[in-house]
N, C-alpha and C positions, 0 to 999 in steps of 0.2 A: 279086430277090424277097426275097431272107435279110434284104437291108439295108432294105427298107422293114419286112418286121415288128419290125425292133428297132427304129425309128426308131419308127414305133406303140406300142411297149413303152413307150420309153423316154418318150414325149409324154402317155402313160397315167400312169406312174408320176410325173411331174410335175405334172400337173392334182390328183392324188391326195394327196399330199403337199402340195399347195400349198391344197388343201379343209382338208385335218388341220391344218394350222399357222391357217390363217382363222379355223375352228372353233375350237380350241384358244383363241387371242385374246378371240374372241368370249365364252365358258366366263367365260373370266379376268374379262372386265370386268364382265359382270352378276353375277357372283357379289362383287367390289367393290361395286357400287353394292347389292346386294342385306345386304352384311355392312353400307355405311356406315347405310343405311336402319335396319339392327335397330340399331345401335350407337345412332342417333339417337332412337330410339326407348324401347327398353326400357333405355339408361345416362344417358341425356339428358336422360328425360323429356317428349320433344316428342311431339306427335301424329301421329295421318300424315298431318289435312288443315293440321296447320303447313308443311308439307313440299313446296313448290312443284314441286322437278324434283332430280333428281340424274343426273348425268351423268361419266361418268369418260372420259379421252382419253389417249394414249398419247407421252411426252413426254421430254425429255432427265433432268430433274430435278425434281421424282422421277418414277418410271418413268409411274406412272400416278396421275398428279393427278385426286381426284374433287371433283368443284362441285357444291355444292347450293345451293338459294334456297329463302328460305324465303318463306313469306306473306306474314310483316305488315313484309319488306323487299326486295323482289324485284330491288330494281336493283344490291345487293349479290351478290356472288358468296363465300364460305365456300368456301376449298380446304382439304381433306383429304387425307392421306396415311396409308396404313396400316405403311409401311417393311416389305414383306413381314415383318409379324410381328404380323398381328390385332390389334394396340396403335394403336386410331385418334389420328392427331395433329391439332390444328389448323395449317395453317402461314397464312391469312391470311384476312380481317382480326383481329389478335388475338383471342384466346378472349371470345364474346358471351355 
């Protein structure tokens, strides 16, 4: 009986822990695509109906590459990087 409730505990604390770290992720990236958005906006100068989709993904190099498309070239993809340090970079297709 001892051993099934820690076995419960322990299947608890794991679910729980594994929500926090999801979450946690989750936090990370819209708050990225949330920073790339104003960075496009208010240092850029672009609008927000220029702004087709932004999407950020989770990846070897750099950690979290964010892609945007804009409007008036949507079959282009624009990868940004922020190098954990609020300093957005272009890394491809060179600076439009």
């Amino acid at each position: 009986m001892k051993k099934k409730k820690i076995l419960i505990a322990l299947l608890i604390l794991i679910i729980v822990v594994s929500g926090g770290l999801y979450l946690a992720l989750q936090l990370k990236l819209n708050s990225l695509e949330q920073g790339l958005k104003s960075y496009l906006i208010n240092e850029k100068g672009y609008s927000e109906s220029d702004i087709l989709s932004i999407k950020v993904r989770l990846s070897l190099m750099p950690k979290y590459p964010v892609t945007v498309r804009f409007r008036d070239d949507p079959n282009t993809e624009y990868i940004f990087t922020d190098r954990d340090a609020s300093e957005w970079t272009q890394l491809s297709p060179p600076e439009r």
